[in-house]
N, C-alpha and C positions, 0 to 999 in steps of 0.2 A: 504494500500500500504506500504509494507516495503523497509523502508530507505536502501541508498546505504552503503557499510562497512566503506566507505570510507567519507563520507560526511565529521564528524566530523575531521577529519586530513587536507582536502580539507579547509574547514572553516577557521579551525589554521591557514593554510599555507598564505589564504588571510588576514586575522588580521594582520597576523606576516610582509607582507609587506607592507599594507597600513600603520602603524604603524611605521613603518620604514622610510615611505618615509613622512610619517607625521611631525616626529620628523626632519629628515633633513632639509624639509620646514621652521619649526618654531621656530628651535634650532637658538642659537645665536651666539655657540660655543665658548662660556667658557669650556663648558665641550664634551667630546666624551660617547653620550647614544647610546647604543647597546641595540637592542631589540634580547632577548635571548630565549624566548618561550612564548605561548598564552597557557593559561590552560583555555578550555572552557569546562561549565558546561555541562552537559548532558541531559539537554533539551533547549540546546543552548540560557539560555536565558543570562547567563553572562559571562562574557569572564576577565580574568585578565591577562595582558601584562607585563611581566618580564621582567628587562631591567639594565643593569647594566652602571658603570656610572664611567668614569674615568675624571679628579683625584677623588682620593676617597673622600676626604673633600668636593667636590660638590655634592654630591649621594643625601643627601636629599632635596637642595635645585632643582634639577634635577627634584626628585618625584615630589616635589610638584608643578613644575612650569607643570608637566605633568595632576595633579590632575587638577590645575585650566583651564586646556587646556582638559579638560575631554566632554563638550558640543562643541567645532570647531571639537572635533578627530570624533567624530560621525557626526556630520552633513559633515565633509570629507570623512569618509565610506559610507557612501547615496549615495555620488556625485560619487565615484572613483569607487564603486565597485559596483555587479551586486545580490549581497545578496538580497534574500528575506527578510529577517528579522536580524534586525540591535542588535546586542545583547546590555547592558548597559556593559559598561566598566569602569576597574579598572585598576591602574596602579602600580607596585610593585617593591622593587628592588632585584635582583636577588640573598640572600643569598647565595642559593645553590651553585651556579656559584663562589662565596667566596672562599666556603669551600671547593672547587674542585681545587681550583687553590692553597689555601695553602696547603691541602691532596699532591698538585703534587712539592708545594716547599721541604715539608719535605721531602720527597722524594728522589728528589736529593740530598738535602742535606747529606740524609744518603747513596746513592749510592757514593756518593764522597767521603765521611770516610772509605768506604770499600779500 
């Protein structure tokens, strides 16, 4: 039986807000974590959640209160969602998202010199 095209984007799309409403749940809010994207592998067996972390001085202590909150986050995707198969999770902070936002500083910066 072959899979639907869309499964894996489907998959993402529920990581990406159980994850979300995870973190609201058990955030304490020193810091604002944004979940930015689910990179899941392609035999759905592992999933990593990108997540960026304002202010930036809290970003790893963010990661890793996320790391040790790695065994509630799954056994809250069991409960909350209707997935067949619970992928393992990793949690990551959003370089990319970084360097998109300073790529869009310079930017301006240099459209305001012109």
């Amino acid at each position: 039986m072959k899979e639907a095209p869309y499964r894996k984007e489907k998959i993402q799309e529920v990581v990406l807000n159980a994850a979300s409403q995870f973190i609201q749940q058990e955030s304490n809010g020193q810091s604002l974590i944004t979940v930015t994207n689910v990179d899941l592998s392609s035999d759905f067996h592992n999933a990593t959640i990108f997540v960026t972390v304002l202010p930036d001085e809290t970003e790893d202590f963010a990661v890793e209160f996320l790391k040790r909150k790695l065994g509630d986050f799954r056994d809250f995707v069991k409960k909350k969602t209707r997935l067949q198969y619970i992928p393992w999770f990793t949690f990551a902070a959003d370089k990319g998202q970084k360097s998109r936002l300073r790529v869009d500083e310079i930017s301006e910066e240099l459209e305001g010199e012109k």
